[in-house]
C-alpha positions in Angstrom: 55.0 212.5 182.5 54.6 209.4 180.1 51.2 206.9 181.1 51.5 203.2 180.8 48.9 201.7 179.7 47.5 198.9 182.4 47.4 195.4 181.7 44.4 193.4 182.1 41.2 192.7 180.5 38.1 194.5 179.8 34.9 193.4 181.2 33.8 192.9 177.2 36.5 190.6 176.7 35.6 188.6 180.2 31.9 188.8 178.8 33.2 186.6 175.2 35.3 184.3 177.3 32.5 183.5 179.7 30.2 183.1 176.8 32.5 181.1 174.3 33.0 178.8 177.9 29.1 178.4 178.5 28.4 177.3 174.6 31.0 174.9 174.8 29.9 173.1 178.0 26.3 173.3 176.8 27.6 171.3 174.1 29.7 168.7 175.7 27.2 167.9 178.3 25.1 165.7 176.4 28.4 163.6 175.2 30.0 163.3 178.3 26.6 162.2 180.4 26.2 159.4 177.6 29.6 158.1 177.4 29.4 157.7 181.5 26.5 156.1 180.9 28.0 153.3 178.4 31.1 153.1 180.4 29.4 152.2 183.0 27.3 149.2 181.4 30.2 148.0 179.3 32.2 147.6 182.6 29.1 145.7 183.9 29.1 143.5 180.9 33.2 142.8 180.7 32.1 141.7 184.2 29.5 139.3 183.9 31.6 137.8 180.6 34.7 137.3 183.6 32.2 135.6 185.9 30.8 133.4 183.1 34.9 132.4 182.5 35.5 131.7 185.9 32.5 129.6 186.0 33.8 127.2 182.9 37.0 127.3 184.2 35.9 126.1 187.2 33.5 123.4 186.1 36.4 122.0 184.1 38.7 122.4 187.0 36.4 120.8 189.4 34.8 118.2 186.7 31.2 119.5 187.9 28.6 120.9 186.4 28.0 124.7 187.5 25.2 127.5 187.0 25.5 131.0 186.4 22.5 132.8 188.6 21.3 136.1 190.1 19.6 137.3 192.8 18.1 140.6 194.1 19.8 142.7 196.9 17.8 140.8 199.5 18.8 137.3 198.0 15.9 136.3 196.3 15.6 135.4 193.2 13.9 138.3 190.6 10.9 137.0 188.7 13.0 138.3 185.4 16.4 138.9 184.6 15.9 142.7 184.6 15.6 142.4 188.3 19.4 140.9 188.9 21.3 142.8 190.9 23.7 140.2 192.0 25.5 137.6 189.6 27.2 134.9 191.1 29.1 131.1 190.4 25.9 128.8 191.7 28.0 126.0 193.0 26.2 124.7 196.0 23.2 124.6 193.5 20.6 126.6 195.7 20.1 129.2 193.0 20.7 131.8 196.1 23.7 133.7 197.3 25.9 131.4 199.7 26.6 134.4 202.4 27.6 131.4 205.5 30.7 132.9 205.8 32.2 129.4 205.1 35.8 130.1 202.6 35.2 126.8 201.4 31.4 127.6 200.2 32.2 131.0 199.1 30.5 132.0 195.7 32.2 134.3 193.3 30.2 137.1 192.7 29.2 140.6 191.2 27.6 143.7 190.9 25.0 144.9 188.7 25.6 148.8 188.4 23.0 151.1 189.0 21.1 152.5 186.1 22.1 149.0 184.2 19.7 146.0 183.9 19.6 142.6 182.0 16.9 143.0 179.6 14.7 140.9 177.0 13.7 143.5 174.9 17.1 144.1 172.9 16.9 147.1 170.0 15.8 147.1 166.5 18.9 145.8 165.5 19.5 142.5 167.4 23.2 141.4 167.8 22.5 137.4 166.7 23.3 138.2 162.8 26.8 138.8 163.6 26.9 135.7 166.2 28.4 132.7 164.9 26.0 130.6 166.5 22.1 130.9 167.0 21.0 131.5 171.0 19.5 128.6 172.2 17.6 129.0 174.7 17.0 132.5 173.1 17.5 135.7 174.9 13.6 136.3 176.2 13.8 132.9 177.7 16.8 133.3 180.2 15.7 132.7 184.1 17.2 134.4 187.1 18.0 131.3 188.6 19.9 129.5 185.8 21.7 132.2 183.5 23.7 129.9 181.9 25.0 126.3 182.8 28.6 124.7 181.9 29.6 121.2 181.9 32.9 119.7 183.3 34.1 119.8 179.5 33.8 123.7 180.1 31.3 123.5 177.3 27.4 125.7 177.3 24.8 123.5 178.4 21.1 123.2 179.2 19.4 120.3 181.4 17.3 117.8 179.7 15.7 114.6 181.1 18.3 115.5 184.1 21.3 115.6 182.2 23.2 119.1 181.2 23.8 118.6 177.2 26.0 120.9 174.7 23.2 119.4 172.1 20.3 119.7 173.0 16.9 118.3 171.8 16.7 118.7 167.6 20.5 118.9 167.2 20.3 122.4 168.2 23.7 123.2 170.5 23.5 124.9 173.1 24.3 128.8 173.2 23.5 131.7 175.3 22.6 135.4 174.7 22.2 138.1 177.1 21.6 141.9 176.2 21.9 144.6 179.0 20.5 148.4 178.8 20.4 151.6 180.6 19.4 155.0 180.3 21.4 158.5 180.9 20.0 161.1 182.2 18.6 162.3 179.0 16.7 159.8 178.3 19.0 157.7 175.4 19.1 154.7 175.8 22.1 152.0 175.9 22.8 148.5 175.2 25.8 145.5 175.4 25.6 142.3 174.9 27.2 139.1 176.2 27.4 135.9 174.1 28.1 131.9 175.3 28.8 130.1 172.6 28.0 126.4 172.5 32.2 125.7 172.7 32.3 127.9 175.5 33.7 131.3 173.6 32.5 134.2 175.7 32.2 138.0 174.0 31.2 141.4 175.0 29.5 143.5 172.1 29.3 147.3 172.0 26.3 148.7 170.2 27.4 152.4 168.7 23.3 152.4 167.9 23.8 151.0 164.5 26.1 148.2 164.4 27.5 145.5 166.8 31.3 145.2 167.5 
């Protein structure tokens, strides 16, 4: 009587699979954690640069003046801008959250993602020698409370002598910088960047961890 022989694999060939599969993951890990990671701050930063636009579009719209601010979860305001966890369109001027429930005082707002912060310590390699303007005020000296301003021009502006000027004092326009970071899980760090410039252009930039784009 002829045998067949069975189909099927051998625990040695299960063994090489399994292994071949473990090496691979073990490889991949690192890559996929990190590109979460980025992903997720880049989608906080597309965010705030949307907010920013609606807040020029509005001032323009609305032929005010209007502030870009943050606030904490319990709708203070952070002593820093690594401590915003809530950007919003100030238009009531309170520098806090309008949560009356009133449609006609409702502020547009976002959401800082966890594990992403605003920071003033950007990396080695800054992102201002590929701007087309120089920050002003710089990066370290945002506030919380007035992240950026625009005029009813729709134009970057900062308040001197009580008026909100493109130009500001020493013929230096007025342009904004802001650099956001976070860490994955193993430790590398991240970092994106939002630019204002003083005619109102808004950018994201990506950092790969040796250029800006």
């Amino acid at each position: 009587m002829k045998r067949h022989r069975e189909s099927g694999f051998s625990l040695m060939e299960v063994v090489i699979v399994l292994s071949i599969v473990l090496v691979v993951s073990a490889l991949a890990t690192p890559s996929i954690i990190s590109s979460v990671a980025a992903v997720k701050m880049t989608s906080t930063a597309q965010s705030f640069a949307s907010l920013l636009q609606d807040a020029r579009m509005k001032a323009a719209r609305d032929n005010q003046t209007y502030a870009v601010s943050c606030v904490q979860n319990d709708n203070t305001n952070p002593t820093s801008i690594d401590g915003c966890k809530i950007l919003f369109i100030d238009t009531d001027g309170s520098h806090t959250l309008n949560t009356s429930g009133n449609l006609s005082k409702m502020e547009l707002d976002v959401q800082v993602a966890s594990a992403v912060k605003f920071t003033t310590t950007p990396p080695s390699t800054t992102v201002d020698s590929v701007l087309s303007f120089t920050p002003n005020p710089t990066a370290a000296s945002v506030t919380p409370a007035t992240m950026a301003y625009f005029n009813p021009r729709g134009l970057a502006c900062q308040f001197e002598a009580g008026r909100c000027v493109n130009i500001a004092s020493g013929n230096k326009p007025t342009g904004f910088l802001y650099y956001l970071t976070s860490r994955d899980v193993l430790g590398k760090p991240h970092y994106a960047a939002v630019s204002v410039s003083p005619s109102g252009r808004i950018k994201v930039w990506k950092f790969n961890g040796t250029i800006w784009s």
